[in-house]
C-alpha positions as a Markdown table, in Angstrom:
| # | Residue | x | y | z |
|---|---|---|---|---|
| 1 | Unk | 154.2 | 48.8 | 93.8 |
| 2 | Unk | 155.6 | 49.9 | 90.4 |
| 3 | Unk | 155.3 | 54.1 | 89.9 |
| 4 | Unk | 155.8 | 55.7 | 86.6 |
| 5 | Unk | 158.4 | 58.8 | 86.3 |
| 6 | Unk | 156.4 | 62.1 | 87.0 |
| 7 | Unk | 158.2 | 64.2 | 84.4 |
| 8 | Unk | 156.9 | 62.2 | 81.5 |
| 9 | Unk | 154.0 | 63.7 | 79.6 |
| 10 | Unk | 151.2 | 61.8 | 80.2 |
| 11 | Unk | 152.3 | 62.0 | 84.4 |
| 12 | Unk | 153.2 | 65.7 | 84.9 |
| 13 | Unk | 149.9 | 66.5 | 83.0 |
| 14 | Unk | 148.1 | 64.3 | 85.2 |
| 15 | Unk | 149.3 | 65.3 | 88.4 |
| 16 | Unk | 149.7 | 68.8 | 87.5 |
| 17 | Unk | 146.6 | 69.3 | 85.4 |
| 18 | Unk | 143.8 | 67.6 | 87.1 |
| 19 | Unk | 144.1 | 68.3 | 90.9 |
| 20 | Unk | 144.2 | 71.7 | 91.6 |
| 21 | Unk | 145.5 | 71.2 | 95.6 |
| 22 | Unk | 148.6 | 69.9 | 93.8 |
| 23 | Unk | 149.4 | 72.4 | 91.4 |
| 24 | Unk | 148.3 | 75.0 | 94.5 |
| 25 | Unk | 151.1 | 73.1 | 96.4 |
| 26 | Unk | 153.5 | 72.9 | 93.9 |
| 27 | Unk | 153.8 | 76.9 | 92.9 |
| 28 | Unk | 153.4 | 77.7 | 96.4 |
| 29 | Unk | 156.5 | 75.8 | 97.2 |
| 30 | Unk | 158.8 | 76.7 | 93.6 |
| 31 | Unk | 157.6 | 80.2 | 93.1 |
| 32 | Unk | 159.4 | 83.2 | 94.8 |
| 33 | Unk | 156.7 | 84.1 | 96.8 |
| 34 | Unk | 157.7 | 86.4 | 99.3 |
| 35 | Unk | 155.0 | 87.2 | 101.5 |
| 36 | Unk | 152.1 | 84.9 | 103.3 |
| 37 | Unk | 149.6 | 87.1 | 100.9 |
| 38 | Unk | 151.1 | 86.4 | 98.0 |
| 39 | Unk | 150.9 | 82.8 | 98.0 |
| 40 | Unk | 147.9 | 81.0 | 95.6 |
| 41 | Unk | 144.5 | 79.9 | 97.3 |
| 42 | Unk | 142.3 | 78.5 | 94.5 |
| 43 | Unk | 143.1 | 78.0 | 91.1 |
| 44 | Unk | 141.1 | 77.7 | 87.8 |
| 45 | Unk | 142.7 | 75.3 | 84.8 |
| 46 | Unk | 143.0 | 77.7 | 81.6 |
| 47 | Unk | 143.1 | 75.7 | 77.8 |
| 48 | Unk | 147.0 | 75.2 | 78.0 |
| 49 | Unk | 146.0 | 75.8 | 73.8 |
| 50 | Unk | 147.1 | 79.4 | 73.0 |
| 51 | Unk | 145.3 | 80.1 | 70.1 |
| 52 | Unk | 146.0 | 83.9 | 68.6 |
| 53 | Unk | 143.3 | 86.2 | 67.9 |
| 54 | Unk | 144.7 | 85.6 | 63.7 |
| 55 | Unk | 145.2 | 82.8 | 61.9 |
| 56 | Unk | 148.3 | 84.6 | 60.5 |
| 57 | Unk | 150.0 | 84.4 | 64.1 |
| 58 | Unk | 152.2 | 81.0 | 66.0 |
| 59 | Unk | 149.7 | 79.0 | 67.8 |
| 60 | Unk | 151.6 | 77.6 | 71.4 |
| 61 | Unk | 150.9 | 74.8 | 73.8 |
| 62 | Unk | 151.5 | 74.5 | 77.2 |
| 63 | Unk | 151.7 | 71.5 | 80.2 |
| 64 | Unk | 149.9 | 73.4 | 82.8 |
| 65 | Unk | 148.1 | 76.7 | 82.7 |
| 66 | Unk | 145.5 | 78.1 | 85.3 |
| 67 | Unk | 144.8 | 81.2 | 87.0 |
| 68 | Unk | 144.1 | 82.1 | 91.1 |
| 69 | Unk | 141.8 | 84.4 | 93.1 |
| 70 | Unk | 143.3 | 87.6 | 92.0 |
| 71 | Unk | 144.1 | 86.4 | 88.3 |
| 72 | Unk | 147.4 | 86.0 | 88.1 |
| 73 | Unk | 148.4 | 83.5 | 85.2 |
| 74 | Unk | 151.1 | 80.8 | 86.2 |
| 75 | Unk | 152.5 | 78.5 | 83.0 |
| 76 | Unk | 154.2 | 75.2 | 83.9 |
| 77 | Unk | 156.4 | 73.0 | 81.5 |
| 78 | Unk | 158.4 | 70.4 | 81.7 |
| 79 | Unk | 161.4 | 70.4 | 79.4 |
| 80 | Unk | 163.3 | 67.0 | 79.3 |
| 81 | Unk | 165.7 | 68.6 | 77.3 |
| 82 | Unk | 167.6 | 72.0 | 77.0 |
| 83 | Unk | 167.7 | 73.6 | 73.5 |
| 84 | Unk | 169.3 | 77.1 | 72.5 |
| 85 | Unk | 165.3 | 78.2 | 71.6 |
| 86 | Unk | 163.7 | 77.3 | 74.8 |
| 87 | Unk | 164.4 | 80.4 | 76.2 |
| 88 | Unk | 162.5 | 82.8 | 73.7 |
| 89 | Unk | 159.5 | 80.0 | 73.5 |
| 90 | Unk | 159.3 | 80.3 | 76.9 |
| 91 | Unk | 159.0 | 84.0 | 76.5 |
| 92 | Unk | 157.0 | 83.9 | 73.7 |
| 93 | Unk | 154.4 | 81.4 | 75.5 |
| 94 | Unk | 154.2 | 84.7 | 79.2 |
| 95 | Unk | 154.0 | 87.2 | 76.2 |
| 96 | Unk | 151.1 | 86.0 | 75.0 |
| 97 | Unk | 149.5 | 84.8 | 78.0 |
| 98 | Unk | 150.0 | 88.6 | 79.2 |
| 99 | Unk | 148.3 | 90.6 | 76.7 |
| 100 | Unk | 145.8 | 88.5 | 75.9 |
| 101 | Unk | 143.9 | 89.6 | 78.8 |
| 102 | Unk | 143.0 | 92.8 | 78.1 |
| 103 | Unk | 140.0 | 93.2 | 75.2 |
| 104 | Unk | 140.3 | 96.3 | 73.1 |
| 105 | Unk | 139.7 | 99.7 | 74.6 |
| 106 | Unk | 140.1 | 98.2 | 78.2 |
| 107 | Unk | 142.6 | 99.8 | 80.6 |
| 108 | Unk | 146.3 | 98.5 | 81.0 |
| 109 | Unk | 146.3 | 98.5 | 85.0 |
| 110 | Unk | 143.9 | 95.3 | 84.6 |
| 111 | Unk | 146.9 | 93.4 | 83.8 |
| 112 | Unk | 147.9 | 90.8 | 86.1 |
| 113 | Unk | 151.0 | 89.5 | 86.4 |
| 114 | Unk | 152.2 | 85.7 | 84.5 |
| 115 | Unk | 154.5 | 83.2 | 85.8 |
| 116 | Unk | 156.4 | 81.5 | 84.0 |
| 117 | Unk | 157.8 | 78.3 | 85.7 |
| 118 | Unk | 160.0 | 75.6 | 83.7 |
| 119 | Unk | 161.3 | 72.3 | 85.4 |
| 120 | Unk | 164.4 | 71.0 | 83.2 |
| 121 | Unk | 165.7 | 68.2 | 83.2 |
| 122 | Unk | 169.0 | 69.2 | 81.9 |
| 123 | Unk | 171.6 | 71.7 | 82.3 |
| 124 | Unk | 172.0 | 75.0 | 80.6 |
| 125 | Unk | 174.5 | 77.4 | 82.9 |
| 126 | Unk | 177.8 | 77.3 | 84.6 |
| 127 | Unk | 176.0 | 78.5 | 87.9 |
| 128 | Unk | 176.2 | 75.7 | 90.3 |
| 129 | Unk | 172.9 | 76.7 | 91.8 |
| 130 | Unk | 169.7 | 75.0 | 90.3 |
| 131 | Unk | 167.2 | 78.0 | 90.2 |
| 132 | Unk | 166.8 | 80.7 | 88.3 |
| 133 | Unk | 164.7 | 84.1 | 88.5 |
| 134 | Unk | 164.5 | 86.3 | 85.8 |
| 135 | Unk | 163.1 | 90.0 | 85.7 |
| 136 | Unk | 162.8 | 93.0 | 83.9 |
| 137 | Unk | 165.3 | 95.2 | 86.0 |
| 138 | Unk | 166.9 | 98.5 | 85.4 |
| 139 | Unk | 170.9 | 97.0 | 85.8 |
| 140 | Unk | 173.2 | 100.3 | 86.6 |
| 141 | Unk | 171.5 | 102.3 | 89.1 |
| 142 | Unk | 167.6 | 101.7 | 90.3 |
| 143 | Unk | 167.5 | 98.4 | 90.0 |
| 144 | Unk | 164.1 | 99.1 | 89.6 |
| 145 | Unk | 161.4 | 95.9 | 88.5 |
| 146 | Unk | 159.3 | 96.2 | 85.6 |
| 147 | Unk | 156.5 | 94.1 | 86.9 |
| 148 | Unk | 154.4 | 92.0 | 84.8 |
| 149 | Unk | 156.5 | 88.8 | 83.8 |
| 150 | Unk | 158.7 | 86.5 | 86.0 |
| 151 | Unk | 160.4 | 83.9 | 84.9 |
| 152 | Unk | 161.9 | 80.9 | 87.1 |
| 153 | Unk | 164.0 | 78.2 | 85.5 |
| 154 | Unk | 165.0 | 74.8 | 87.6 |
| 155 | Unk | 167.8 | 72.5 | 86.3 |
| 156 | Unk | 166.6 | 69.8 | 88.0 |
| 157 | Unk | 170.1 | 67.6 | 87.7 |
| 158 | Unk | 171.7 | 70.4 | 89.6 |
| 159 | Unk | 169.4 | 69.5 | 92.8 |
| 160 | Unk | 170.1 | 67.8 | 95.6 |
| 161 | Unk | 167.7 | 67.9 | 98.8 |
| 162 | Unk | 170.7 | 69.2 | 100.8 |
| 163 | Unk | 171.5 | 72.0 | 99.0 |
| 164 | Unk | 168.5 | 74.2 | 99.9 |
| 165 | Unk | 167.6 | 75.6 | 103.3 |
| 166 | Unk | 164.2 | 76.6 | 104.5 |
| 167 | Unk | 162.1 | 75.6 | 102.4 |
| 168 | Unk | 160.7 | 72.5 | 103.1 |
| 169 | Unk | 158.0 | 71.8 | 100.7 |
| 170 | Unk | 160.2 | 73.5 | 97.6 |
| 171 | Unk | 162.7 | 70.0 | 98.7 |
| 172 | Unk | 160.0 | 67.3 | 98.8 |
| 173 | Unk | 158.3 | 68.3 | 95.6 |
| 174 | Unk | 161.7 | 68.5 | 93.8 |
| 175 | Unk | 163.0 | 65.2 | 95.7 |
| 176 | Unk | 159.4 | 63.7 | 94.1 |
| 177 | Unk | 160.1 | 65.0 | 90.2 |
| 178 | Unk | 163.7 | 63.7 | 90.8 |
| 179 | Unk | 163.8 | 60.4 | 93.1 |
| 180 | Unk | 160.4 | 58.8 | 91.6 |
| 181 | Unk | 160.7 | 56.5 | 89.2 |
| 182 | Unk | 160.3 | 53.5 | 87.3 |
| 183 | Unk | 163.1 | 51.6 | 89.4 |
| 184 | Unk | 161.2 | 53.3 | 92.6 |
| 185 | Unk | 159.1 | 50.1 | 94.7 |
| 186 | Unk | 158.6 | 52.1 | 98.0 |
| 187 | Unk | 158.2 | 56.1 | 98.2 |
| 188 | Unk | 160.3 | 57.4 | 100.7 |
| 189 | Unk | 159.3 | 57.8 | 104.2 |
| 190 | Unk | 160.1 | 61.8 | 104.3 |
| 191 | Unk | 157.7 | 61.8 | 100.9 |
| 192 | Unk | 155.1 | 59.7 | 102.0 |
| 193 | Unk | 154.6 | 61.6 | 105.3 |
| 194 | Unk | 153.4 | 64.9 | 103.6 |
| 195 | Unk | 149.3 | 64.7 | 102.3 |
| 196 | Unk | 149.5 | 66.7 | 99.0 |
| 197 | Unk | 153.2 | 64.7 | 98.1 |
| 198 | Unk | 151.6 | 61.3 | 98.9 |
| 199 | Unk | 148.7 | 62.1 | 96.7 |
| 200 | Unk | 150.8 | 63.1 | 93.9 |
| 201 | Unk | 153.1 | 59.8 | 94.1 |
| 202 | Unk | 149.2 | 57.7 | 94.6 |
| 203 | Unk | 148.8 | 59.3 | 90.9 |
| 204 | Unk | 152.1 | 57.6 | 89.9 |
| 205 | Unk | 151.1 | 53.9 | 90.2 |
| 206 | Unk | 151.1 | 52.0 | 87.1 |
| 207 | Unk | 148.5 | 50.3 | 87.8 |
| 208 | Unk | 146.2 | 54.0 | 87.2 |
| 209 | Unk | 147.0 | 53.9 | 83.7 |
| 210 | Unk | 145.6 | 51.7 | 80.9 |
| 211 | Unk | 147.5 | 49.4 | 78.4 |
| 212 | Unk | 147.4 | 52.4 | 75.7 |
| 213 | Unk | 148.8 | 55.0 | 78.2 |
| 214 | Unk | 151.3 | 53.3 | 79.2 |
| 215 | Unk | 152.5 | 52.4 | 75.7 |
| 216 | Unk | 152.2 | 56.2 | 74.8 |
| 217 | Unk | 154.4 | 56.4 | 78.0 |
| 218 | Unk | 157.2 | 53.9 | 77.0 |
| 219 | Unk | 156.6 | 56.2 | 73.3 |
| 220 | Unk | 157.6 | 58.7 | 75.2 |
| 221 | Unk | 161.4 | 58.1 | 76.4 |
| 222 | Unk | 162.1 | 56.2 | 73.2 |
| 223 | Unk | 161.5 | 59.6 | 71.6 |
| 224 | Unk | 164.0 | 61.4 | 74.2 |
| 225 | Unk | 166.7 | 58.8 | 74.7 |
| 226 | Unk | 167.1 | 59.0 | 70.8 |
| 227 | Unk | 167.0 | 62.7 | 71.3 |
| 228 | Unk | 169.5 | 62.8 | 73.8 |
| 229 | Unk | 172.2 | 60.3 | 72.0 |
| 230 | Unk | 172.0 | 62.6 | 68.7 |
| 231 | Unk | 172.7 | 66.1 | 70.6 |
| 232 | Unk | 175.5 | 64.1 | 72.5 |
| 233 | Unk | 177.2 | 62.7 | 69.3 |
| 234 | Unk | 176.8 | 65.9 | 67.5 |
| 235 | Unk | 178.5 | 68.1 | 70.6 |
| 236 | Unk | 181.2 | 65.0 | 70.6 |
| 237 | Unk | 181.8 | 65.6 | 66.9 |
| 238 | Unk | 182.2 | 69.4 | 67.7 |
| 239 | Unk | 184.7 | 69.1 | 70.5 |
| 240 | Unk | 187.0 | 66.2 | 68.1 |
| 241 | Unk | 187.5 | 69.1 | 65.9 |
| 242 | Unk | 189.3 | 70.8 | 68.5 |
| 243 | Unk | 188.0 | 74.3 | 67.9 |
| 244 | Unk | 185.6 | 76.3 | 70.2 |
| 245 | Unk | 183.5 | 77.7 | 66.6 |
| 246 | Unk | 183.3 | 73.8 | 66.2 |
| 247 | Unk | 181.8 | 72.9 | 69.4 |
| 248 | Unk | 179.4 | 75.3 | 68.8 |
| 249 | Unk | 178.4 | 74.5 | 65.1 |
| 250 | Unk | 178.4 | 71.0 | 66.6 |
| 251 | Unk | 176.0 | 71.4 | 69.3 |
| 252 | Unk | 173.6 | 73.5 | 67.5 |
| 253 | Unk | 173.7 | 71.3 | 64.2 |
| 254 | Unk | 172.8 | 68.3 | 66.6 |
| 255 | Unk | 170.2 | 70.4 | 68.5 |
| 256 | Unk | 168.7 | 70.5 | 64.7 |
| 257 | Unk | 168.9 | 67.0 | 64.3 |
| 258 | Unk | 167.4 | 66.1 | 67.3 |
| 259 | Unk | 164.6 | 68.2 | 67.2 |
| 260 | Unk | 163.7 | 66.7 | 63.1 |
| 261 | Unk | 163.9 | 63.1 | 64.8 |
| 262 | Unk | 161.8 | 63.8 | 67.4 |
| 263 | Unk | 159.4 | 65.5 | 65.1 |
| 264 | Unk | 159.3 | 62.7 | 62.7 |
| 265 | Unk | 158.6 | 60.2 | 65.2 |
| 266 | Unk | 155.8 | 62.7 | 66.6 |
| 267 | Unk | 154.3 | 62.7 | 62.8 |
| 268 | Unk | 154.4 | 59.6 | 62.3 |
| 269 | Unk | 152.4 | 59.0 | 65.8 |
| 270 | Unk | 149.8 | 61.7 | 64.1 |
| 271 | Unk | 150.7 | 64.2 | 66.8 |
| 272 | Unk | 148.7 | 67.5 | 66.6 |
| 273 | Unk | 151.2 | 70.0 | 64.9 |
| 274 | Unk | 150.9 | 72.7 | 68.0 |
| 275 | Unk | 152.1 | 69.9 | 70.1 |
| 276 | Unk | 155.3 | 69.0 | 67.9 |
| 277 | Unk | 156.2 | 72.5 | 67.6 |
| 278 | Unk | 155.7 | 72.9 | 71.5 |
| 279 | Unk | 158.6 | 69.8 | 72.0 |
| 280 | Unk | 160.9 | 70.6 | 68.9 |
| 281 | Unk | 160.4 | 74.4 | 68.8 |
| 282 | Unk | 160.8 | 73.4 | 64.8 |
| 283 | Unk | 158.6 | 75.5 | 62.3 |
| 284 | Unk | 155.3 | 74.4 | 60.7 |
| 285 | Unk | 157.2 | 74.5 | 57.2 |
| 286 | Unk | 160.3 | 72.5 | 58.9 |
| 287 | Unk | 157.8 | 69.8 | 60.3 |
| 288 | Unk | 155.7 | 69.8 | 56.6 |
| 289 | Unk | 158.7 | 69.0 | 55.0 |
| 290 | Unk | 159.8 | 65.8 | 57.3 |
């Protein structure tokens, strides 16, 4: 049996997107849920197209977007790759998920809270823990919540499946985004045992994807392993001149040139232009001018 690697494109959105017991699973397990009440029952997919109410406002696309029972909003990306921008897309992308639930005139305690979760596949912080929860909290005295957005970040690098206690399922679905793969033949036992994780690595077998998929697959790391050795040579080039300013002109100039490759080979693939601003986080003019 040959398996395709789940954080690829086409595979997270089709795990992820189309079976809603596996996205249920899968924020149940990564999301700071702290009481049995909390967690999601049902779910219902929302266009991951965030189109604004003007013409004159950023459109934004998502993996995964849905909504449970009480209408909370949960966003789910997978970033192969770490730029300085991600960040404030990431906010952006909550934002306008937030307040674009309430229709004019209609009262603000009919907001429900978004999550915002984002799997990485790089690293971004000197903590040597691999998740990250952000909220707005009052820092010097309260430490009162703002409720309304929360925001987890996983460096998925960072993990390992013995470096996190108690929570069983939060290790097998990160040991699945991390251990399957194209050089995987058998699933491991651990995975294999648990229904909704041997579903999701069922979904990974090339043999479910046509001849076109699985070109737009291959597409697919071509695009990110060029990616990848441009940020590398630029940050290489920074640290050569010796000087910390340099590094950092260095990274953030290949950061640029990384994201205009990856953009150009997106254009020339006739990529929608919400979906190459989505991975390059590049502006319509920038792309236009490619």
């Amino acid at each position: 049996m040959r398996y395709l690697n789940p954080k690829a494109d086409l595979t997270f959105k089709k795990v992820f997107g189309e079976h809603p017991d596996l996205i249920i699973s899968f924020l149940n397990a990564l999301l700071p849920f702290e009481k049995p009440e909390e967690e999601i029952t049902q779910v219902e997919y929302l266009n991951p197209e965030m189109v604004p109410q003007t013409p004159f406002h950023k459109d934004s696309i998502v993996d995964v977007r849905c909504k449970d029972q009480s209408g909370r909003q949960f966003i789910v990306e997978m970033q192969m790759m770490w730029t300085s921008a991600y960040k404030q897309r990431v906010l952006f992308n909550a934002s306008k998920a937030y307040v674009s639930q309430l229709d004019k005139g209609k009262d603000y305690e009919l907001l429900q809270p978004v999550y915002s979760l984002n799997l990485v596949n790089d690293t971004f912080s000197d903590s040597k823990g691999y998740y990250h929860d952000f909220r707005i909290v009052e820092e010097t005295e309260t430490r009162e919540v703002i409720e309304g957005l929360r925001f987890i970040f996983i460096e998925l690098p960072k993990f390992t499946p013995d470096n996190y206690q108690g929570k069983k399922m939060q290790v097998l679905w990160l040991r699945y985004l991390t251990e399957i793969n194209e050089k995987t033949r058998e699933a491991p036992e651990e995975l294999m045992e648990n229904p909704e994780i041997k579903k999701a690595v069922t979904q990974l077998e090339e043999s479910a994807f046509s001849k076109e998929q699985l070109l737009g697959y291959d597409h697919f790391w071509d695009v990110v392993s060029t990616a990848k050795m441009q940020i590398s040579s630029s940050r290489r080039e920074g640290r050569e001149e010796g000087l910390e300013e340099g590094e950092k002109i260095g990274i953030e100039k290949g950061e640029k040139k990384k994201a205009k490759e990856m953009a150009r080979l997106m254009k020339v693939d006739n990529e929608p232009m919400g979906k190459i601003i989505r991975y390059t986080n590049l502006s319509e003019e920038e792309i236009n001018s490619l």
